[in-house]
KEKE-316335 format. One line per field, with one value per atom (N, C-alpha, C): residue in three letters; x, y, z. Coordinates in nm, 3 decimals, decimal comma. Example, Ala and Ser with C-alpha at 12.3 -4.5 7.8 and 13.67 -1.06 7.14 Angstrom:
<atoms>
type = c(ALA:ALA:ALA:SER:SER:SER)
x = c(1,319:1,230:1,320:1,285:1,367:1,290)
y = c(-0,569:-0,450:-0,330:-0,225:-0,106:0,003)
z = c(0,780:0,780:0,780:0,708:0,714:0,787)
</atoms>
This chain:
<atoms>
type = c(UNK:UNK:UNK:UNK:UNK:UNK:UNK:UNK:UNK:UNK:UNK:UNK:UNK:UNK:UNK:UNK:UNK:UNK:UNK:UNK:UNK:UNK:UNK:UNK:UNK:UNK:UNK:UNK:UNK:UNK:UNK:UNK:UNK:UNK:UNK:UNK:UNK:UNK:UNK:UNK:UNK:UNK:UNK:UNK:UNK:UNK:UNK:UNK:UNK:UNK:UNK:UNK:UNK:UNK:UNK:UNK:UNK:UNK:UNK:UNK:UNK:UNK:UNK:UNK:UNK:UNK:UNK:UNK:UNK:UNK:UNK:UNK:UNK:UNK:UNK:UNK:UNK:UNK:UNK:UNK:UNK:UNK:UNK:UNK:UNK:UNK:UNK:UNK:UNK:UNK:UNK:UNK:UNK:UNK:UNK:UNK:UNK:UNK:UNK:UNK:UNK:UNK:UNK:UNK:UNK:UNK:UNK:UNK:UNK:UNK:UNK:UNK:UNK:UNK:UNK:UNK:UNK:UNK:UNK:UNK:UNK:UNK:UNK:UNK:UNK:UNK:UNK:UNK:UNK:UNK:UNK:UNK:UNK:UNK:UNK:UNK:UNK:UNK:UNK:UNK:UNK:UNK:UNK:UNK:UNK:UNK:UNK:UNK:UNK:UNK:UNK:UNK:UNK:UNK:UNK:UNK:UNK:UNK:UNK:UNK:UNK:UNK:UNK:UNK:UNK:UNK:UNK:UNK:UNK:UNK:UNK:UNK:UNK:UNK:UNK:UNK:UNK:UNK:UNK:UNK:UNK:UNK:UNK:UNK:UNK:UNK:UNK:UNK:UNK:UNK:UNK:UNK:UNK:UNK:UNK:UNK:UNK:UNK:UNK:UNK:UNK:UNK:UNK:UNK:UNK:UNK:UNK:UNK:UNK:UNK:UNK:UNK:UNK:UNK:UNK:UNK:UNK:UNK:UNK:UNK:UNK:UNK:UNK:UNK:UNK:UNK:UNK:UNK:UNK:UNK:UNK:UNK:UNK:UNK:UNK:UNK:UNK:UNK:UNK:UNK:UNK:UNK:UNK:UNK:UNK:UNK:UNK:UNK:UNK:UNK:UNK:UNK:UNK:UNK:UNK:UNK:UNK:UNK:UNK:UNK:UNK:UNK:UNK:UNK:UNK:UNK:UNK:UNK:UNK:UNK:UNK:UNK:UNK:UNK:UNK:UNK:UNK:UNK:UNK:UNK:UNK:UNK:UNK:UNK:UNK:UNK:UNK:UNK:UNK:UNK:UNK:UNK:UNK:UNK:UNK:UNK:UNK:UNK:UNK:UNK:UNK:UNK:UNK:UNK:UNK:UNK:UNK:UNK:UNK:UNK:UNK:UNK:UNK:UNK:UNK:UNK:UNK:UNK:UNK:UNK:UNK:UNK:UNK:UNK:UNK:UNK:UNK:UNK:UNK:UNK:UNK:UNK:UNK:UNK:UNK:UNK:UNK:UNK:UNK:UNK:UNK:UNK:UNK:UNK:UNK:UNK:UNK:UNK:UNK:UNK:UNK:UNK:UNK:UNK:UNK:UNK:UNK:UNK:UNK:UNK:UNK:UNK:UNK:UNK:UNK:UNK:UNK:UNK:UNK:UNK:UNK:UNK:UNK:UNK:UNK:UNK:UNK:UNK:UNK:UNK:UNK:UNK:UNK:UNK:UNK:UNK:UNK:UNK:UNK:UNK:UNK:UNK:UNK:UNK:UNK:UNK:UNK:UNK:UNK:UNK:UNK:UNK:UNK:UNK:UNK:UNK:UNK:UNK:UNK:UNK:UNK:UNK:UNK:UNK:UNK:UNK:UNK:UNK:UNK:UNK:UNK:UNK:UNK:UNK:UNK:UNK:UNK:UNK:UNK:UNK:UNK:UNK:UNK:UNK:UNK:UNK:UNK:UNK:UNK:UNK:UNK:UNK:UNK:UNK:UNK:UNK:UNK:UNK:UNK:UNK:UNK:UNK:UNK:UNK:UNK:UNK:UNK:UNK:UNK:UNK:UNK:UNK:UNK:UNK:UNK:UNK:UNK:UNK:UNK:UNK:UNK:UNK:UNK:UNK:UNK:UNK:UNK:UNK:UNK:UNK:UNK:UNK:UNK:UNK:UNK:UNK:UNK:UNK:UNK:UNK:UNK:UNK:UNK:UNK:UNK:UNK:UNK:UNK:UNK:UNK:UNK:UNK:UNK:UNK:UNK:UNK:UNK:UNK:UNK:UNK:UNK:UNK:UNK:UNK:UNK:UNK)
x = c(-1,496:-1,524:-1,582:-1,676:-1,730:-1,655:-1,634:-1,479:-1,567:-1,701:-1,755:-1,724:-1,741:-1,725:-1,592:-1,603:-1,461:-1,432:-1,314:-1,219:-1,101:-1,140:-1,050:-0,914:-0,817:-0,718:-0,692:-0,690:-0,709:-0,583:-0,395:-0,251:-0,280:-0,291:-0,291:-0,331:-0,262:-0,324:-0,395:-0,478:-0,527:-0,489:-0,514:-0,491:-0,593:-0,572:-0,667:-0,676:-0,775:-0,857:-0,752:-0,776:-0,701:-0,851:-0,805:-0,933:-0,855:-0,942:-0,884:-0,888:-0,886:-0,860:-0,773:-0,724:-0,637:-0,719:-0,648:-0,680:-0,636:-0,681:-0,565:-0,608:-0,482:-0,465:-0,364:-0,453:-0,391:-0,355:-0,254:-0,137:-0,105:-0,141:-0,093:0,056:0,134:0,210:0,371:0,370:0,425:0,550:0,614:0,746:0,684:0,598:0,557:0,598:0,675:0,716:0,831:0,911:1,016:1,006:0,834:0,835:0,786:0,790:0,824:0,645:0,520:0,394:0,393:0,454:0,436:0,527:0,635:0,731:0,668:0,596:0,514:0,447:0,364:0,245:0,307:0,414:0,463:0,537:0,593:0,577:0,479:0,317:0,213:0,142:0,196:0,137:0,201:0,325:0,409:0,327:0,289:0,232:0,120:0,034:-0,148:-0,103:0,008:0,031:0,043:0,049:0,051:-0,080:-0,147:-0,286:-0,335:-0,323:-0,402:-0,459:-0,403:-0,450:-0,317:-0,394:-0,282:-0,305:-0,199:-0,294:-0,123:-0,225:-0,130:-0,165:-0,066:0,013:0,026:-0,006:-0,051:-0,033:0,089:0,132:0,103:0,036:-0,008:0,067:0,101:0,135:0,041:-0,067:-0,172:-0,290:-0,325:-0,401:-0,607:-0,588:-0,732:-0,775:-0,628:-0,646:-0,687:-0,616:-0,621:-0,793:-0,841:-0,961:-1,064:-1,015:-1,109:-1,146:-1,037:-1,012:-1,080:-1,099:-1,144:-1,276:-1,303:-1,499:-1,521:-1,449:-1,497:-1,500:-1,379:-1,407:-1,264:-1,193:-1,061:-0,999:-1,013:-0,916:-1,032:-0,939:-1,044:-0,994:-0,906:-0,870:-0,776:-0,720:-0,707:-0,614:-0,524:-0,409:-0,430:-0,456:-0,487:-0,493:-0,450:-0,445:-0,588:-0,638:-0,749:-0,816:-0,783:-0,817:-0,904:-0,856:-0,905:-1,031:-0,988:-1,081:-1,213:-1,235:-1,357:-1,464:-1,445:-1,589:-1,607:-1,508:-1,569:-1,623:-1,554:-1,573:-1,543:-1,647:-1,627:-1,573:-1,572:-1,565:-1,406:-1,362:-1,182:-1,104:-1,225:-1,137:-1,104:-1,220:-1,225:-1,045:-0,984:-0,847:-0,773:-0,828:-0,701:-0,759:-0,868:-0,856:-0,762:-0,766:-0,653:-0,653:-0,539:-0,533:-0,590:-0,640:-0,718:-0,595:-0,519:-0,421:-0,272:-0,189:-0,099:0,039:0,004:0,178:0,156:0,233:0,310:0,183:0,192:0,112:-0,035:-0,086:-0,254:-0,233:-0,151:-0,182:-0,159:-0,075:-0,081:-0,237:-0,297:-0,401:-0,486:-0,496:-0,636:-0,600:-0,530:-0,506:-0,516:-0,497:-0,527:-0,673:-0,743:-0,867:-0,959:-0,914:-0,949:-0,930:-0,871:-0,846:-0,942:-1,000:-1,067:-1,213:-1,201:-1,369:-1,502:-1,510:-1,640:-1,625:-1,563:-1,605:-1,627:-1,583:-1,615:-1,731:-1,872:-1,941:-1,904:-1,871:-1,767:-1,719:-1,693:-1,526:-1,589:-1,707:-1,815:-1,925:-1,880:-1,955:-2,011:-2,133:-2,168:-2,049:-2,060:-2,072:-1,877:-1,793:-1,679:-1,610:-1,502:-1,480:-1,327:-1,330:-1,190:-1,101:-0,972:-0,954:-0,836:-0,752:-0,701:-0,620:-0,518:-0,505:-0,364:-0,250:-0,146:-0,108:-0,034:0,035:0,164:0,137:0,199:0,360:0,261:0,312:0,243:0,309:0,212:0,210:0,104:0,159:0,092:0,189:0,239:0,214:0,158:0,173:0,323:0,352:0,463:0,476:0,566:0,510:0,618:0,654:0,771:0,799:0,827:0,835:0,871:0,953:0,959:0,884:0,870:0,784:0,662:0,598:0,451:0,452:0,442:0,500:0,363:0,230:0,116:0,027:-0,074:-0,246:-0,253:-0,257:-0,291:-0,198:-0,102:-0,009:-0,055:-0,091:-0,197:-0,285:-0,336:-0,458:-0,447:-0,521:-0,508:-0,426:-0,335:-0,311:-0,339:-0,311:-0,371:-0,280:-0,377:-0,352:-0,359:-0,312:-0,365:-0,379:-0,511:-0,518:-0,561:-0,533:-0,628:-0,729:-0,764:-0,936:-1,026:-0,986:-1,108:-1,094:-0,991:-1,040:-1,121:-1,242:-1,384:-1,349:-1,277:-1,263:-1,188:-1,029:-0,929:-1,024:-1,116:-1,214:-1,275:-1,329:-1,432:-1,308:-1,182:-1,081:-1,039:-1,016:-0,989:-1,125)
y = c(-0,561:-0,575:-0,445:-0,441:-0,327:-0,273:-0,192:-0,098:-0,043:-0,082:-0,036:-0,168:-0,261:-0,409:-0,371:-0,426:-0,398:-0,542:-0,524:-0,636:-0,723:-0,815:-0,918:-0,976:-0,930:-1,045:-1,153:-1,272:-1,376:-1,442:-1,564:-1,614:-1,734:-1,834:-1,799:-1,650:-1,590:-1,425:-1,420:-1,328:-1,337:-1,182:-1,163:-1,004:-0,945:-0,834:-0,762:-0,695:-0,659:-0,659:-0,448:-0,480:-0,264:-0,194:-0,055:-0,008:0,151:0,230:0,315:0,464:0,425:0,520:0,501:0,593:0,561:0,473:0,338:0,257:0,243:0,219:0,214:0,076:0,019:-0,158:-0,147:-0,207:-0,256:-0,411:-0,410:-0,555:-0,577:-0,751:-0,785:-0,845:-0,808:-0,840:-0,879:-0,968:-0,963:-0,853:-0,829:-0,779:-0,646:-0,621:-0,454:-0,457:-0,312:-0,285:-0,332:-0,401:-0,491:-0,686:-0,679:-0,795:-0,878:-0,983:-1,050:-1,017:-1,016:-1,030:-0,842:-0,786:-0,650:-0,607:-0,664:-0,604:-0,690:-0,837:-0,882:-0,819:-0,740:-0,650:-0,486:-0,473:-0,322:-0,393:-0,477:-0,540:-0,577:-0,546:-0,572:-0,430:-0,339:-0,233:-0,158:-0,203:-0,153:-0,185:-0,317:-0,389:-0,340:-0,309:-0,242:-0,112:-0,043:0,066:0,066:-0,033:-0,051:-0,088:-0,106:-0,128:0,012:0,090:0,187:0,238:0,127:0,128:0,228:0,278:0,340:0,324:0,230:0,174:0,254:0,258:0,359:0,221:0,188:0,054:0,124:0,011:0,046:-0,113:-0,101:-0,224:-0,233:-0,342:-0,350:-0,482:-0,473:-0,584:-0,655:-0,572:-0,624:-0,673:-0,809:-0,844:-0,831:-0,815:-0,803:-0,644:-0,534:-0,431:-0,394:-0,505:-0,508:-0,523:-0,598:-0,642:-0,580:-0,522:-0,387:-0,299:-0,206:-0,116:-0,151:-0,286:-0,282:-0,332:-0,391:-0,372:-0,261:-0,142:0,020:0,104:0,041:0,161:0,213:0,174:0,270:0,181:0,080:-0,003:-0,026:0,023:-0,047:-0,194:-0,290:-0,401:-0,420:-0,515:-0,585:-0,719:-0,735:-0,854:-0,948:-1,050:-1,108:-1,251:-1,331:-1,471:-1,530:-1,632:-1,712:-1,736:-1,786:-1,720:-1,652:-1,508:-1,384:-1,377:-1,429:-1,357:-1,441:-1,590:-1,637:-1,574:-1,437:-1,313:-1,285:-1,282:-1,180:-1,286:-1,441:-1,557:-1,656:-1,721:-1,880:-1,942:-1,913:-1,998:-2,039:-1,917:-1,870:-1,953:-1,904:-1,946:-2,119:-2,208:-2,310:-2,404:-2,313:-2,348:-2,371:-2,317:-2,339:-2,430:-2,498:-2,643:-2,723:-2,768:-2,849:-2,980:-2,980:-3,149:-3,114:-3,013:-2,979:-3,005:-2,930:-2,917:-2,973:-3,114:-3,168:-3,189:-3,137:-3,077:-2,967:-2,915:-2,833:-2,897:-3,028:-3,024:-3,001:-3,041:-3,010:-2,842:-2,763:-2,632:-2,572:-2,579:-2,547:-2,593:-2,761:-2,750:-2,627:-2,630:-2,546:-2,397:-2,367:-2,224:-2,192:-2,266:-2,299:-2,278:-2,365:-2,393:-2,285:-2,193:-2,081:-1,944:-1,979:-1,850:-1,941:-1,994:-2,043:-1,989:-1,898:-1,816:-1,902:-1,987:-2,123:-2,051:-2,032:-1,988:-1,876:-1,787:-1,609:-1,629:-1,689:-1,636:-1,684:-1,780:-1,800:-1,699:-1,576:-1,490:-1,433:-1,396:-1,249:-1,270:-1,247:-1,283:-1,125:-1,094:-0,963:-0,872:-0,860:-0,732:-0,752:-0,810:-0,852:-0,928:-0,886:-0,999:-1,036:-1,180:-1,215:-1,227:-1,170:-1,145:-1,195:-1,320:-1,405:-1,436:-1,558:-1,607:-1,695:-1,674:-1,700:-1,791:-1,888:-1,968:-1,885:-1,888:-1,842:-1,950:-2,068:-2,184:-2,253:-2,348:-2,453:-2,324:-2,454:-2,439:-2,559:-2,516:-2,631:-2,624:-2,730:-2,725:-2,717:-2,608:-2,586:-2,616:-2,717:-2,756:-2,741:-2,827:-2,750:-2,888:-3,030:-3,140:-3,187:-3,254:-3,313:-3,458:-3,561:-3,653:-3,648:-3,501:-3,501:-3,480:-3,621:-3,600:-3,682:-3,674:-3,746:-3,694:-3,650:-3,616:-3,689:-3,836:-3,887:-3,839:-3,795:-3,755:-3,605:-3,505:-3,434:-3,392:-3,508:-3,567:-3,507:-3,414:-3,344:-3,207:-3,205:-3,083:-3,011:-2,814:-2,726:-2,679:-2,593:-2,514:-2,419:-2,321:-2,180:-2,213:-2,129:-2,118:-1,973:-1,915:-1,762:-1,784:-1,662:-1,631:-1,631:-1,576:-1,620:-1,728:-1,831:-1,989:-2,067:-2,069:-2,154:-2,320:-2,328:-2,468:-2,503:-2,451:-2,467:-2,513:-2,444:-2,456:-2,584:-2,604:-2,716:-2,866:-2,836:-2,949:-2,954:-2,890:-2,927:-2,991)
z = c(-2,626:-2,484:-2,430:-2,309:-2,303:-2,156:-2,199:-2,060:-1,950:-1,921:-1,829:-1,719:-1,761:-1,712:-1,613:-1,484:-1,429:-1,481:-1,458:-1,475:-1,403:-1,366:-1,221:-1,291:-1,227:-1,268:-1,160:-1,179:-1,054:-1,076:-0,963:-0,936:-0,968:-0,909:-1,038:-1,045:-1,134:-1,150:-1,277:-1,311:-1,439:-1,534:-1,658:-1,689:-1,747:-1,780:-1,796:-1,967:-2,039:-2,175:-2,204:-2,318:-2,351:-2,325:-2,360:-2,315:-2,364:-2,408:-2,479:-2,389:-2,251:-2,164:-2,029:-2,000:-1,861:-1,734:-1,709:-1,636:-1,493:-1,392:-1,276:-1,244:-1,251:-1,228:-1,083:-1,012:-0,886:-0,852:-0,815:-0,848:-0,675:-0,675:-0,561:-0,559:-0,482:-0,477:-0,352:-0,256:-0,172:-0,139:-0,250:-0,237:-0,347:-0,321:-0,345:-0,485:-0,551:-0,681:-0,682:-0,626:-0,675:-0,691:-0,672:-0,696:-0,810:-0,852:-0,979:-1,052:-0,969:-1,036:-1,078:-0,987:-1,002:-1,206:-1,207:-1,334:-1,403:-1,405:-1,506:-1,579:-1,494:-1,504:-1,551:-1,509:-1,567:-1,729:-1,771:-1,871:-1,987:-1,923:-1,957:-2,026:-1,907:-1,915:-2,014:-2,059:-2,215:-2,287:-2,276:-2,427:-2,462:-2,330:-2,347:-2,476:-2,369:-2,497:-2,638:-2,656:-2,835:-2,878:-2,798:-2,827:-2,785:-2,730:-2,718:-2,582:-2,488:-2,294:-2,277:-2,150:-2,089:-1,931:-1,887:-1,686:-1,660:-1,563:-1,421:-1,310:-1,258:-1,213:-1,064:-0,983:-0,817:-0,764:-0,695:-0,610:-0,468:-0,443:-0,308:-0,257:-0,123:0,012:0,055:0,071:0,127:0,031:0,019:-0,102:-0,040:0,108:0,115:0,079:0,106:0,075:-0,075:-0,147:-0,321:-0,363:-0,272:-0,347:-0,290:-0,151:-0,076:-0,192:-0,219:-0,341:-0,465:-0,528:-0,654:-0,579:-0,518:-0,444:-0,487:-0,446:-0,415:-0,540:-0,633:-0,707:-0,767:-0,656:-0,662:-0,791:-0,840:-0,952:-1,027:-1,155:-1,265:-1,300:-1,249:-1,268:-1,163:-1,098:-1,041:-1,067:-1,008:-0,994:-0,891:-0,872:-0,706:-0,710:-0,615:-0,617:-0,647:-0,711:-0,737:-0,614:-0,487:-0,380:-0,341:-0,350:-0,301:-0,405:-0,587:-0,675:-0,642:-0,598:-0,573:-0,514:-0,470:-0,388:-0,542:-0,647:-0,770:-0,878:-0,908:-0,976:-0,948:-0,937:-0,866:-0,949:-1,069:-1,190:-1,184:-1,225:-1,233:-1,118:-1,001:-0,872:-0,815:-0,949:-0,873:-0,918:-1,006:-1,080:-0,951:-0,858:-0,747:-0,673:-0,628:-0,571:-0,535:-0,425:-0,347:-0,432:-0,462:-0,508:-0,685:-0,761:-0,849:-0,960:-0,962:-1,027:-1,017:-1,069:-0,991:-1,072:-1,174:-1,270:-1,376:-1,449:-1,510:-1,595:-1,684:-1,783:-1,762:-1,651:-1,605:-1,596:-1,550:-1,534:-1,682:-1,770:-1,933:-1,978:-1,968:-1,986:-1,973:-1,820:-1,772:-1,796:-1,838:-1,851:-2,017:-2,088:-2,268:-2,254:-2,150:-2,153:-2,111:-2,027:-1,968:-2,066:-2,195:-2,301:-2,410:-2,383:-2,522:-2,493:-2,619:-2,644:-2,581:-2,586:-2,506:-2,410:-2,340:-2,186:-2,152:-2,261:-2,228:-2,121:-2,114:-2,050:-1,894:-1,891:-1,766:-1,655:-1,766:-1,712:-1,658:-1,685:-1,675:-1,509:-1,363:-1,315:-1,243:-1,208:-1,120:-1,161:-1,308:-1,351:-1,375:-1,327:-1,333:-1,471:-1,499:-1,607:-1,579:-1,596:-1,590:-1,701:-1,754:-1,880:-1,898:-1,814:-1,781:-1,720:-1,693:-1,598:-1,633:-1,500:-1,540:-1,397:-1,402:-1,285:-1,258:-1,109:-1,024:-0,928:-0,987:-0,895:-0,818:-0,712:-0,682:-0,500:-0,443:-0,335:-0,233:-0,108:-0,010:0,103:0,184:0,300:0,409:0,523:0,539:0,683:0,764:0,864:0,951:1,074:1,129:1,185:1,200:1,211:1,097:1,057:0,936:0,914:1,020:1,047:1,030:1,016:0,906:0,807:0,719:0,579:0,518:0,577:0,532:0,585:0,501:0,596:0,685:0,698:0,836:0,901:0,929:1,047:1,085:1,020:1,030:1,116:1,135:1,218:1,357:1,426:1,513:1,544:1,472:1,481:1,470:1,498:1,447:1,335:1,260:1,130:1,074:1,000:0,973:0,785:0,780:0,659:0,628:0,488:0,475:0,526:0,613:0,614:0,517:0,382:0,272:0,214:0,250:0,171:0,199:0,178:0,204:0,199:0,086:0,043:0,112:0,183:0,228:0,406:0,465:0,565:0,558:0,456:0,409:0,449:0,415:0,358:0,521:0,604:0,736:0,829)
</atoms>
């Protein structure tokens, strides 16, 4: 792999390739360095060591801040929901589609499917590479009525979604 390539990890999260120099991997993560994607990843960052990486591990709260930083420069890789990674790969990102993915066995699929060499060129978008990709979990619409328990009930209300979900935009 060529270590000039930055490298995206996309929550689904994805990980990142060894590299035979000190790395700084920046990790999104709600609950900072005590949270579960963060010790994944300091778990990870043992293992690089036996290969020969050595990442210096940087936990962030803020995930637009996460992907500010690796735009710029400041991370040579990157932890971040599928989400956020669609500015760096559409490809990676389309795993998170609403309705895309709807058990345990479709997400083992697509994630088998997403480490199989066929797609390397996939991973690789503007100069980015995605070096893979792990489930995080599902997720849900969270409402405050219990009587909207159907899209049509839905129907008129308002809603918040992230600011960078295009598709999540498109779907309202």
């Amino acid at each position: 792999m060529n270590t000039k390539v930055k490298i995206l990890i996309a929550a689904t999260l994805s990980i990142l390739a060894n590299a035979s120099h000190a790395q700084i991997f920046c990790i999104f993560d709600p609950s900072g360095t005590s949270g579960d994607s963060f010790s994944m990843m300091r778990d990870y960052s043992l293992s690089a060591k036996q290969w020969g990486a050595e990442l210096t591990l940087k936990a962030y709260t803020d995930e637009e801040l996460v992907a500010k930083d690796f735009k710029s420069g400041k991370c040579d890789a990157t932890a971040i929901t599928a989400i956020r990674a669609r500015q760096f790969n559409n490809f990676v990102a389309s795993i998170d589609s609403v309705g895309g993915i709807i058990n345990k066995s479709q997400t083992k699929t697509i994630i088998t499917l997403m480490a199989n060499p066929k797609l390397a060129p996939d991973m690789v978008d503007n100069g980015v590479e995605v070096a893979g990709v792990l489930s995080l979990g599902g997720g849900y619409l969270i409402v405050n009525d219990r009587n909207i328990n159907s899209l049509q009930k839905i129907i008129g209300k308002r809603l918040a979604i992230f600011d960078n979900d295009k598709a999540g935009k498109t779907i309202i």
